[in-house]
N, C-alpha and C positions, 0 to 999 in steps of 0.2 A: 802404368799410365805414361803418356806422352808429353814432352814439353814445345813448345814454340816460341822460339826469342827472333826479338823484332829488332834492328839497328839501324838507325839512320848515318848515313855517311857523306861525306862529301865527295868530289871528284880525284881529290889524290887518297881518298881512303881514311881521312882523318875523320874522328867523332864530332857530328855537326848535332850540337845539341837542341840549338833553338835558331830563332830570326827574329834579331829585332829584341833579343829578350821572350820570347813569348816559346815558350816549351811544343817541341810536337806529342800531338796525343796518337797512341798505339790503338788498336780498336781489334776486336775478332767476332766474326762473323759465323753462324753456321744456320744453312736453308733460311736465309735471309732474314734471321733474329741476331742482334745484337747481344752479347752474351758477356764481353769483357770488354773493358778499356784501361786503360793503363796511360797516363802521363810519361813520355821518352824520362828516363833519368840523364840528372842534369851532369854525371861526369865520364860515364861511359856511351853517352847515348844510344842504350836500351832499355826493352822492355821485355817482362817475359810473361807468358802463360802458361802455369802449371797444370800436369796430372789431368790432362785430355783424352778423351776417348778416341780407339778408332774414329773415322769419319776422312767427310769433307769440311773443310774451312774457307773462311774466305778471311784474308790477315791483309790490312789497313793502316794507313796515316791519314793524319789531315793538321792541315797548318794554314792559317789564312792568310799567309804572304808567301806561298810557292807556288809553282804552278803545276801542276795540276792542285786545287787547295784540297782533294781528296785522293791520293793512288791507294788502289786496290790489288791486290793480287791472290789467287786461288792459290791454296794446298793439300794436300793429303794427308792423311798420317794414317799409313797399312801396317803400322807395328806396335804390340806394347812398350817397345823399348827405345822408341823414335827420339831423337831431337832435330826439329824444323829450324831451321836459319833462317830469316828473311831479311835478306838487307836492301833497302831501298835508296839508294844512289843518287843525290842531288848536286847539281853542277851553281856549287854555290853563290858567286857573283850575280847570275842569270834566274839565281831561285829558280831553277828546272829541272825537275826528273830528271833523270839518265835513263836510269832502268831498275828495274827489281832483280836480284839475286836470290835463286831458292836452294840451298842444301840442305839434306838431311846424314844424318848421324844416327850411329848407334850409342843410347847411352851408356857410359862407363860402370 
């Protein structure tokens, strides 16, 4: 089975765990049923999603004081032995997306 770990980051790449105090929640999506959510942790900020099957996904944030207050982003996982990265890039001062980063890995 496959993993998927989710990170939030800021603009120079440092761990942006929350806004305001108030925690980003992790979310996964597959054929448009909500399936997992995970609270970002508060010292590394990430999350992870264990022992996934093949498929499509769709791997999510949302936070009520950034802007977009929901980013989305689609994934794959075509391997039993995957690990998915998603890091979701926010340009802190301006609470604004940057962009989504997607790698995958083979796991060790």
């Amino acid at each position: 089975m496959s993993d998927i770990f989710v990170m939030i980051r800021n603009q120079a790449n440092n761990a942006l765990t929350s806004i305001d105090g108030i925690p980003f929640v992790a979310f996964l999506e597959r054929e448009g049923q909500l399936i997992a959510e995970e609270t970002i942790e508060l010292i590394y900020a990430d999350a992870g999603f264990d022992d996934l099957p093949i498929g499509e996904y769709t791997v999510g944030v949302r936070h009520e004081r950034v802007e977009p207050p929901k980013a989305t982003c689609p994934v794959a996982i075509r391997g039993a032995d995957e690990v998915v990265l998603v890091t979701f890039v926010y340009l802190e001062p301006e609470r604004v997306l940057l962009n989504a980063q997607i790698a995958v890995e083979k796991r060790l």
